[in-house]
N, C-alpha and C positions, 0 to 999 in steps of 0.2 A: 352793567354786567359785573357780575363775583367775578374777583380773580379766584386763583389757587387755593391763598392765604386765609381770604373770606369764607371762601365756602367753609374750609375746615372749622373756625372758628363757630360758623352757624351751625354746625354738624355737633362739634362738642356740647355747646350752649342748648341745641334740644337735647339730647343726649343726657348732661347735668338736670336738666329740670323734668326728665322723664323719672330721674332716679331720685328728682327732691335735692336736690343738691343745686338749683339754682341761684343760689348766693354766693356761691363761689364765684371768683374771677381764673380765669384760664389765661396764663403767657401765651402769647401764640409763639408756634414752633419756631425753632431757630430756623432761619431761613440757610440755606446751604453757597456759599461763595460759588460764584459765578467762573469757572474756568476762560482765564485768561488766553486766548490762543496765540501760540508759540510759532515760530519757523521752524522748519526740521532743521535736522542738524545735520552739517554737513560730516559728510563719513572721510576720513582719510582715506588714500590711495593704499592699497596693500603691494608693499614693494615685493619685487619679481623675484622667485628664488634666483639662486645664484644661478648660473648650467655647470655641470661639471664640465672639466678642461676636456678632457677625450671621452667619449662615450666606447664602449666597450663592443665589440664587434662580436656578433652571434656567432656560438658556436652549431656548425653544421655537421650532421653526422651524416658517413657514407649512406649511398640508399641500400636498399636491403630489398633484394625480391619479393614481389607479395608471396610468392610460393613460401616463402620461408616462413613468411609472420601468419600468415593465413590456416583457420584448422579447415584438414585435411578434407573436403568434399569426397573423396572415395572413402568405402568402409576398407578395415584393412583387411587382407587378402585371409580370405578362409583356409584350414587346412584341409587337406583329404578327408583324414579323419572324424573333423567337424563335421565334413557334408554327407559325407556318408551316416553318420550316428543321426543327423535329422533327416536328412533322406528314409531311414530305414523307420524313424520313430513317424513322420508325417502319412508314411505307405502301413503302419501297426492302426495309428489314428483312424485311418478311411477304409480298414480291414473289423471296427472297433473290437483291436487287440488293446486297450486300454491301457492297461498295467505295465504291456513290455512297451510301449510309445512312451509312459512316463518312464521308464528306468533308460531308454536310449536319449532321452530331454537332458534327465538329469546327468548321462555323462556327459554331454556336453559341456553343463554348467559347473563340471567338476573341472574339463578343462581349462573355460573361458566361462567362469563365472558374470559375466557381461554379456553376453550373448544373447541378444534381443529375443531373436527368435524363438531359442530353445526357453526364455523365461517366457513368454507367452505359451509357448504350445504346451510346458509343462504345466501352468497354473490351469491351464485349459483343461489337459488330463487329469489333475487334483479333482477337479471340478467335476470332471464326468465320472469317476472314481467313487465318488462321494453320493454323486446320486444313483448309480445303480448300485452301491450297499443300502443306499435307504430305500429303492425299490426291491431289493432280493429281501429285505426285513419287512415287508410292507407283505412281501408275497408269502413270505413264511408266520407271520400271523395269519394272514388269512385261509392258509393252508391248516393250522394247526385249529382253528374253528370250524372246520368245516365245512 
């Protein structure tokens, strides 16, 4: 049997005489030192930090009501005049008085610029506002053709 060594050797030597170059002699490869195996090594102890002398005792703070720290679950209380301005703007909407339902939306949000409702039902009214000018325009070409 070839070892390692040999085969390389045979491998060069065709190799040189495929190229004409069979008079050459070839060193064979330096052979690579053999890994002596070691013991591990033992690891030192990693000494204990020190403990500090007194440890410091947690500061605790009084409790606090959840009511206090909690947001608010109710909305806050409506005024009159809020509920009546969408009142009267909701009953303009299902009469389609359009125009006076957005202008009773919009005082609301003059009030309470926040006011969910009245931003819905006013972008509502926008909305419907917008399409019956683009049907009243629809209706007045078609009226001016004929």
């Amino acid at each position: 049997m070839i070892d390692g060594e040999g085969m390389n050797m045979s491998l060069i030597q065709r190799i040189k005489s495929m190229l004409g170059l069979s008079g050459a002699t070839v060193a064979p490869p330096a052979s690579k030192p053999t890994p002596v195996p070691t013991a591990p090594k033992a690891f030192a102890p990693v000494p204990k930090a020190a403990e500090p002398a007194a440890t410091p005792k947690p500061v605790v703070a009084e409790p606090v009501s959840p009511a206090a720290t909690a947001p608010s679950s109710k909305p806050a209380p409506i005024s009159p005049e809020i509920k009546a301005l969408l009142a009267k703007g909701r009953a303009d909407l299902k009469d389609e008085n359009i125009a006076s339902a957005k202008e009773s939306f919009d005082a609301v949000l003059a009030i309470d610029p926040e006011n969910e409702a009245a931003l819905k039902l006013s972008g509502l009214s926008a909305i419907r506002l917008k399409k019956a000018a683009d049907q009243a325009k629809k209706a007045a070409a078609a009226a001016a053709k004929g």
